[in-house]
N, C-alpha and C positions, 0 to 999 in steps of 0.2 A: 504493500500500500504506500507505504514511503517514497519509493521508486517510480511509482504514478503520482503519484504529487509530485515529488521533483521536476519528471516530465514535463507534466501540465503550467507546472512554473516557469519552465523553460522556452514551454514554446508562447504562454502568454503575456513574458516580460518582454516588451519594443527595446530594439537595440536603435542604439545613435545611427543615423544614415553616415555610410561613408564618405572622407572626403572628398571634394572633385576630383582630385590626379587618382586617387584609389580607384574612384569609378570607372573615371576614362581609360584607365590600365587595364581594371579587368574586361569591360566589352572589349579594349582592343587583345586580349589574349583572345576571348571566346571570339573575335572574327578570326584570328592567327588561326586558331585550331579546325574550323570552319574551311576557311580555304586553303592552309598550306595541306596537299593530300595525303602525304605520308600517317599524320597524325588524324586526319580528316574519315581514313580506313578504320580506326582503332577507333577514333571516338563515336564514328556514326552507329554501333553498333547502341549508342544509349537511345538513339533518334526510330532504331528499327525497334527497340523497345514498347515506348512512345505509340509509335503507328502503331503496331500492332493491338497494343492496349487500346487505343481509342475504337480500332475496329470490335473488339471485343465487346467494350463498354455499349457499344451504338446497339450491338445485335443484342445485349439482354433490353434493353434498354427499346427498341424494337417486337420484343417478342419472339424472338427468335431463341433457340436452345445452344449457348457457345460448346463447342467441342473439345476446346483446346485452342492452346495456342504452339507453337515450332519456332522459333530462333535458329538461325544457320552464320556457320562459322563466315560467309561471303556478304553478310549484312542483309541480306533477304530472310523474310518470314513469311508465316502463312498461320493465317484465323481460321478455323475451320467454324461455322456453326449449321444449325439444321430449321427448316424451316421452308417456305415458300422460295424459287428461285429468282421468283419477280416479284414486283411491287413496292409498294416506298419500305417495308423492312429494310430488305435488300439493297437499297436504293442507298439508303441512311447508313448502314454499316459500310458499304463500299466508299460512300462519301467521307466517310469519318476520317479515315485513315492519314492520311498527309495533311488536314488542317489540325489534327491533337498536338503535335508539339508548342506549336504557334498559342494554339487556347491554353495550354499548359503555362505557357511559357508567359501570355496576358494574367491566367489566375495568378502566378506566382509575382510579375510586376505590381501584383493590386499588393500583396502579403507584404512584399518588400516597404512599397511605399508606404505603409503602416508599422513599420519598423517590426516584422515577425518574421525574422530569418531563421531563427529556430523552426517556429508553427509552420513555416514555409519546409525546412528538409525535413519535418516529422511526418507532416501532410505526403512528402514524397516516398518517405519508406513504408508508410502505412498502405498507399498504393501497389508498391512492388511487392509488398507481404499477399495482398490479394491479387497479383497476377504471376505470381510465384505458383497457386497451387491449380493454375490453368495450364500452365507450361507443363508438355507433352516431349520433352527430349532432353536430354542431357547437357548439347551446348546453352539451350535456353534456360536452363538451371541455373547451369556456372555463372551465364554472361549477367542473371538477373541478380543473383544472388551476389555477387564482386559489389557490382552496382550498391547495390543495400551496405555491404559492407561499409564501401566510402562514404555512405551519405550517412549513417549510422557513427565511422567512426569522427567525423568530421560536429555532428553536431551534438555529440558525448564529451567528445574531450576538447573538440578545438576551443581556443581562445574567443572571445565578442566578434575581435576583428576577423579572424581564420572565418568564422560562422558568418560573417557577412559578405566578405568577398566570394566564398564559396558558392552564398547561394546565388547572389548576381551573377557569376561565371555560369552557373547550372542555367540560372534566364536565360541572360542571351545567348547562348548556346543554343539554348532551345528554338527563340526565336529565329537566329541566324541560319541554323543548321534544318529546321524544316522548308527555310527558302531554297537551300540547297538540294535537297532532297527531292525540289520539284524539277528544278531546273536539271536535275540529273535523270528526271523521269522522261522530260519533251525531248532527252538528251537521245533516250536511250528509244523515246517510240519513233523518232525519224531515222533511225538505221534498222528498226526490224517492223515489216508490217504485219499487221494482225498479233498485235503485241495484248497478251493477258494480264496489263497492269489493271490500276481500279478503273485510269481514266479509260479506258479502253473495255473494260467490264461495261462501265456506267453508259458508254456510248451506245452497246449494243443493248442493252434494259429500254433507254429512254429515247434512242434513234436521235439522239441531239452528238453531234460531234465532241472525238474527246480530246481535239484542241480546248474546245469551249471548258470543259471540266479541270484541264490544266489549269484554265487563268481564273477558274472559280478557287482552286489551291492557293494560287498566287495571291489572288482577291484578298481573303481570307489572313492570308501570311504576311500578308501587307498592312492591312488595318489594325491583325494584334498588333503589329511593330511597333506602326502610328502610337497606339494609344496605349504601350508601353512606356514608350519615350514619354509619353507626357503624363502619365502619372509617378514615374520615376524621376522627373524634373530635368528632362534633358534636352528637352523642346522648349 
């Protein structure tokens, strides 16, 4: 009981906002890790996390029965769930997928700019605890479980200030890296056609082109950003 009060203490005491250089430092690491690709391989694998979960959340959250979820060593995953294979269910979990980081990455700008960087990494492992026991394979284990680790051990032991750069680095990452993630998608559907991405799932459901579903991602990853920045006081 002790140990949940402490918690509870921890994530409802507002930490001081960081200074300006601190901030500007950490968005500009989380853009570093973003684009340079060597590191971009390694970390996307928390963004295939992310997608995956939101497709998951959309389908219960739909109606739908989730199956599981698959993590793969090459940053590709796959949501199984059961249900209807048309209709806005279907429609709704396919869509979900590549806008969750970005909505992620807005909820936790809100937490930030209330000074809850703690409530903000607890909110995230308490997530990963419930998409821990959906995961269907081994690498999605490891990669989910490391994950909780860091964020776990970062908001137990780190210092006020560890705890606040961390979890702004986790934001914009978030934000950053699900822009990427699209722009690697229209990357990757003009070299293969008849490609079984979502936007290309969604195309075929709704017979609306899955250009158009791209720049509904983009839309999306755009306005969390916008209104990131401006509750974070960067705008």
């Amino acid at each position: 009981m002790d140990v949940l009060l402490d918690i509870w203490q921890r994530m409802m005491t507002p930490h001081a906002a960081l200074t300006p250089l601190a901030a500007w430092l950490t968005l500009a690491t989380a853009a570093a890790i973003v684009v340079f690709s060597p590191v971009w391989r390694l970390a996307r694998h928390a963004i295939t996390i992310v997608h995956e979960g939101g497709h998951g959340v959309a389908a219960v959250l739909s109606g739908r029965r989730l199956g599981g979820i698959r993590l793969h060593s090459d940053t590709s995953g796959l949501t199984v769930s059961r249900g209807r294979p048309t209709g806005p269910g279907m429609i709704f979990t396919l869509l979900a997928g590549y806008p969750a980081a970005a909505l992620i990455g807005l909820g936790a700008a809100w937490l930030l700019s209330r000074g809850y960087d703690v409530g903000l990494l607890w909110a995230l492992l308490a997530a990963l605890a419930l998409l821990l026991v959906q995961i269907r394979n081994w690498f999605g284990l490891w990669s989910v479980a490391v994950t909780a680790v860091v964020v776990f051990g970062v908001s137990w032991f780190g210092s006020e200030r560890v705890q606040g750069v961390f979890a702004l680095l986790v934001t914009a990452f978030l934000l950053f890296g699900a822009l990427r993630t699209t722009l690697e998608l229209q990357q990757s559907r003009s070299r293969r056609a008849g490609s079984s991405s979502d936007a290309d799932q969604l195309a075929r459901l709704t017979h609306i082109p899955g250009i158009l579903w791209v720049a509904v991602f983009l839309g999306v990853q755009l306005l969390a950003l916008a209104l990131s920045a401006r509750l974070l006081g960067l705008v």
